[in-house]
C-alpha positions in Angstrom: -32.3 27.6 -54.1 -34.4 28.8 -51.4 -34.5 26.3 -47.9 -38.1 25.2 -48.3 -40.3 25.0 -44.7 -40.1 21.9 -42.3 -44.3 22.1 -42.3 -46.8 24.5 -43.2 -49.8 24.9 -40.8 -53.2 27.3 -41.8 -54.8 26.6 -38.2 -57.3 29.7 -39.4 -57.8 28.6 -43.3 -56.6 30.2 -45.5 -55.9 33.9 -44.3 -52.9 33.1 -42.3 -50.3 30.4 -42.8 -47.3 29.7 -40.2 -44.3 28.4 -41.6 -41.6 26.2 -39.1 -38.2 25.9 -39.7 -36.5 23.3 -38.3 -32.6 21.5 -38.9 -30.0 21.3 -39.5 -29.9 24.8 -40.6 -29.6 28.0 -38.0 -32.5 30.2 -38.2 -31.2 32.9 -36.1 -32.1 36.7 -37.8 -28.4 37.2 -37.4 -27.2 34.6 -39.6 -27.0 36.0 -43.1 -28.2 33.1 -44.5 -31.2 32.1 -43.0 -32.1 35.9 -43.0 -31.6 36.0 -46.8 -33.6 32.3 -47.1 -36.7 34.0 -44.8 -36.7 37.1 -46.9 -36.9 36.4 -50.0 -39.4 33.1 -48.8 -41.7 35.3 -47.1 -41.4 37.9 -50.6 -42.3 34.8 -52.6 -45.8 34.9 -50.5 -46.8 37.8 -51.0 -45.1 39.6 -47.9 -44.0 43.2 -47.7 -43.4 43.8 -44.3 -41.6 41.3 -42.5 -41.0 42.2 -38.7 -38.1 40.2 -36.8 -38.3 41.5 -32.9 -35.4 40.5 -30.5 -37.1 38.2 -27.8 -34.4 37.3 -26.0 -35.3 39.3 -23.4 -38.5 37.5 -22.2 -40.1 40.9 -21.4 -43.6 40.2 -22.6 -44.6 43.1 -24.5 -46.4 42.7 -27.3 -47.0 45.9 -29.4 -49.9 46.8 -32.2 -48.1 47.3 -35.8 -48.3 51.2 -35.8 -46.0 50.6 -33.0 -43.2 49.1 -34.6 -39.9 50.5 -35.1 -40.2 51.7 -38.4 -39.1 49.5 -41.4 -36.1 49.8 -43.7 -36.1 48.5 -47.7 -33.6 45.1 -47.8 -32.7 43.9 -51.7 -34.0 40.9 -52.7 -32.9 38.5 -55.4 -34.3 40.4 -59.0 -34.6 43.7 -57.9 -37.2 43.1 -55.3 -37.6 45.2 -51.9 -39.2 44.1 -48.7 -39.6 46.2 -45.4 -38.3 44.6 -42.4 -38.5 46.2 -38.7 -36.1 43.8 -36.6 -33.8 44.5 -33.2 -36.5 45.7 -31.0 -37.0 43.8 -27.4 -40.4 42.7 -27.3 -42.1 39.3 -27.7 -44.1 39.7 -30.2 -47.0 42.3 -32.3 -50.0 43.0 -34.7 -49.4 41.9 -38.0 -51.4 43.0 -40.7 -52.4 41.8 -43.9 -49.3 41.4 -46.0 -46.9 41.5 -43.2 -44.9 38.7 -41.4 -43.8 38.0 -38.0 -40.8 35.9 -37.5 -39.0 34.0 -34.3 -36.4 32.5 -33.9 -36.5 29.9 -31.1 -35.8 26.5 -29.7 -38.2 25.6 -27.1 -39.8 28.2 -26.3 -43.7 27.8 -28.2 -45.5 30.7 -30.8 -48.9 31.7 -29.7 -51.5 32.9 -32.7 -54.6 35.0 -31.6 -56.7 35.4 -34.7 -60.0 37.5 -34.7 -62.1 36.1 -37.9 -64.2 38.6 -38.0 -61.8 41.5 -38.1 -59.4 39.8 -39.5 -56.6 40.9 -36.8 -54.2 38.9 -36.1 -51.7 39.3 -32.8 -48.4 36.4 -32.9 -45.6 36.1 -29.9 -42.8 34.4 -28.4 -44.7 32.7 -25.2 -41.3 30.9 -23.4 -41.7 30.2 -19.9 -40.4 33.3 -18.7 -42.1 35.2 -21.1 -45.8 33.7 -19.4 -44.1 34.1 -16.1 -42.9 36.5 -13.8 -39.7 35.1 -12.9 -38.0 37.6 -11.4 -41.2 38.7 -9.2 -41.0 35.3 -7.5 -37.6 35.7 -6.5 -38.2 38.5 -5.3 -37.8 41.1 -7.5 -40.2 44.2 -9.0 -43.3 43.2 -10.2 -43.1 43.3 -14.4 -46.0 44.7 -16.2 -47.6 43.0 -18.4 -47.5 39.9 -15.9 -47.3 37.3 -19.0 -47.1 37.7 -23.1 -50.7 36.4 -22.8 -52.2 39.2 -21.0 -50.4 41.7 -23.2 -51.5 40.3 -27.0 -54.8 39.9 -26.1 -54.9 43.5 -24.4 -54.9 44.4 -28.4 -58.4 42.8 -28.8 -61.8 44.2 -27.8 -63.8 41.4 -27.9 -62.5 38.0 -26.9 -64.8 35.3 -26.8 -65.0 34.5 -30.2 -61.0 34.8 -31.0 -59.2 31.9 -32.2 -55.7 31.0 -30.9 -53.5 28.6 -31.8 -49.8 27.3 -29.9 -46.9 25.7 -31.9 -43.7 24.8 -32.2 -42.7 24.3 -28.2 -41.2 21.6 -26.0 -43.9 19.5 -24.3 -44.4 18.5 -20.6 -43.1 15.3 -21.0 -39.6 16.3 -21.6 -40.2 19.8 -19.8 -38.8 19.2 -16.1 -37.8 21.3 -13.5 -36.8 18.8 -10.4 -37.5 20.3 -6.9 -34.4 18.2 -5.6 -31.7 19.1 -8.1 -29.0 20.7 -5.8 -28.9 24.0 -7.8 -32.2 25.2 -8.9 -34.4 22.9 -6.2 -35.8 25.8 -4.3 -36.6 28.1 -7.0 -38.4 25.3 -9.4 -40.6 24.6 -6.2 -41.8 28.2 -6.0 -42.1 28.0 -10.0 -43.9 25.2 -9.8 -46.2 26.1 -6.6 -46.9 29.3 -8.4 -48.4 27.9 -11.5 -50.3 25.0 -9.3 -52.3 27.9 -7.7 -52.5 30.1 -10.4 -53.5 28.1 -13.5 -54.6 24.7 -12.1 -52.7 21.4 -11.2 -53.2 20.1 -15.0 -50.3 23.1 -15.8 -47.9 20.6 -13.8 -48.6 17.3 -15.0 -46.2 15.1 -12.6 -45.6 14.4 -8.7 -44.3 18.5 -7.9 -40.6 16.5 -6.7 -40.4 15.7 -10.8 -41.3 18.8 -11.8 -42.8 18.4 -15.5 -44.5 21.7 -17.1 -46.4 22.4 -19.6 -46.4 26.3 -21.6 -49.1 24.8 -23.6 -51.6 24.1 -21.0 -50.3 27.6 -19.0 -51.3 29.1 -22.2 -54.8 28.0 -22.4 -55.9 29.0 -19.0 -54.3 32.2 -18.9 -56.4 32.7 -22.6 -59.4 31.3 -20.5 -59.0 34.1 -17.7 -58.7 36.4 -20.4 -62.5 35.4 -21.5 -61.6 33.5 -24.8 -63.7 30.8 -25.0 -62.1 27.1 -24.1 -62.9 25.7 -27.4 -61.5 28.3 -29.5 -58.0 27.4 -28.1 -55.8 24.6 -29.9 -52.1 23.5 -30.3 -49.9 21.2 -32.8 -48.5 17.8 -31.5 -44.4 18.9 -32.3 -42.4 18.4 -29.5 -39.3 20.2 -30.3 -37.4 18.3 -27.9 -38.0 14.7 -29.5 -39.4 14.9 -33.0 -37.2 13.1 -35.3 -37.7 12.6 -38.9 -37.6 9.4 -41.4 -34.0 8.9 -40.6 -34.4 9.0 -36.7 -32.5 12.7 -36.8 -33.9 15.6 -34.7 -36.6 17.6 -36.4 -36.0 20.9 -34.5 -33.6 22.7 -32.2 -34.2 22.0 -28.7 -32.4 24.4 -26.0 -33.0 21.8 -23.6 -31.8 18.9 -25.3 -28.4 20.6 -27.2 -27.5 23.1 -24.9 -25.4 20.8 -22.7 -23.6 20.0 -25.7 -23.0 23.8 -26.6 -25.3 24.3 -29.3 -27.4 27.2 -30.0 -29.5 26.5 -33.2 -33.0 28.2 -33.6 -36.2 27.1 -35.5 -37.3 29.6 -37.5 -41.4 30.8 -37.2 -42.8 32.9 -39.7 -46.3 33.7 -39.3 -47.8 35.4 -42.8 -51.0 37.7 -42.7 -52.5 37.0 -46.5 -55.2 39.1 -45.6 
């Protein structure tokens, strides 16, 4: 019996619908099972395409779906087939009607940009250092694109009107990055200075010494510089760091929270194009 969806969100109606994956079960690609699970879930609605990009590299490309590596036929369960083009390092693409997107992440939050009048619809992996460039403030070679955000919506013509929607991330409040902790002090105080005088003061809700972030808010202005309209722009409430179910257990991975204790569980997100 298939692992059903933690929640199903339509944040556009009823042309896309994002499905989030939560514990106690891993939702890496790699792990047969939740591969398997995501497959044949995503065949059950109508998908034949299913693209599964490597995003572990936080290098902010975003590519349209002619693009993509191309597909190969998996076996599903009654002699079914569907397409999946996974392994490549980018953050996210294009997908078109009757193809999926999936993530795998803990953290780190999935941005939607839908065009309603087209119909197109762009989905990536928008972690920190994915918005970011990291390495540029220490010091290194500029990285182009600058930030998944400037990259997806390089794929639409005209932005105004274009819908976006965050979800599944870890929220300022338990988001911090300390400008006194003894290893990292220095660098979170350029991090944090950087975003102050890029995207506004609100992207840093806290005294700068404390150090709270928030992807969602960087996300919204950097879609606002981008010319899509402030209203058009909208996020769920999960906190993947603290939402806990009926029985008081964690909801979702959290790299934050478990990683101390050495665990590496992902959230699956599965973003499905009906068309």
């Amino acid at each position: 019996m298939l692992i059903q969806p933690t929640v199903r969100l339509q944040p556009f109606g009823r042309a896309v619908s994002i499905f989030l994956f939560g514990t106690p079960e891993n939702w890496r690609f790699t792990e047969p099972t939740a591969k398997q699970n995501i497959l044949e879930f995503a065949a059950d609605h109508g998908v034949q395409t299913l693209y599964a990009p490597d995003c572990t590299t936080f290098n902010a490309r975003v590519l349209p779906a002619d693009a993509m590596p191309r597909s190969r036929a998996e076996s599903l369960s009654s002699g079914r087939h569907i397409a999946v083009s996974s392994g490549i390092q980018v953050d996210g693409n294009e997908i078109r009607p009757r193809e999926a997107l999936f993530i795998a992440t803990a953290d780190c939050p999935t941005v939607c940009i839908y065009d309603p009048r087209t119909g197109k619809l762009v989905a990536a992996h928008a972690g920190r250092a994915s918005l970011i460039d990291e390495k540029a403030l220490d010091g290194g070679d500029e990285r182009e694109p600058r930030s998944v955000i400037d990259a997806a919506l390089a794929l639409f013509e005209a932005r105004s009107r274009l819908q976006v929607f965050v979800t599944c991330g870890i929220r300022s409040t338990n988001f911090y990055h300390p400008t006194d902790d003894a290893k990292y002090g220095d660098k979170n105080r350029r991090l944090l200075e950087h975003i102050r005088s890029s995207w506004g003061l609100e992207c840093t809700p806290s005294a700068l010494q404390v150090g709270r972030i928030s992807l969602q808010l960087i996300i919204r202005a950097q879609c606002i510089k981008n010319g899509v309209s402030p209203d058009n722009i909208a996020w769920d409430f999960i906190d993947t760091f603290d939402d806990r179910d009926e029985w008081h257990a964690y909801r979702w991975w959290s790299h934050r929270r478990d990683g101390a204790a050495g665990l590496t569980g992902r959230n699956g997100v599965l973003v499905v194009h009906h068309g």
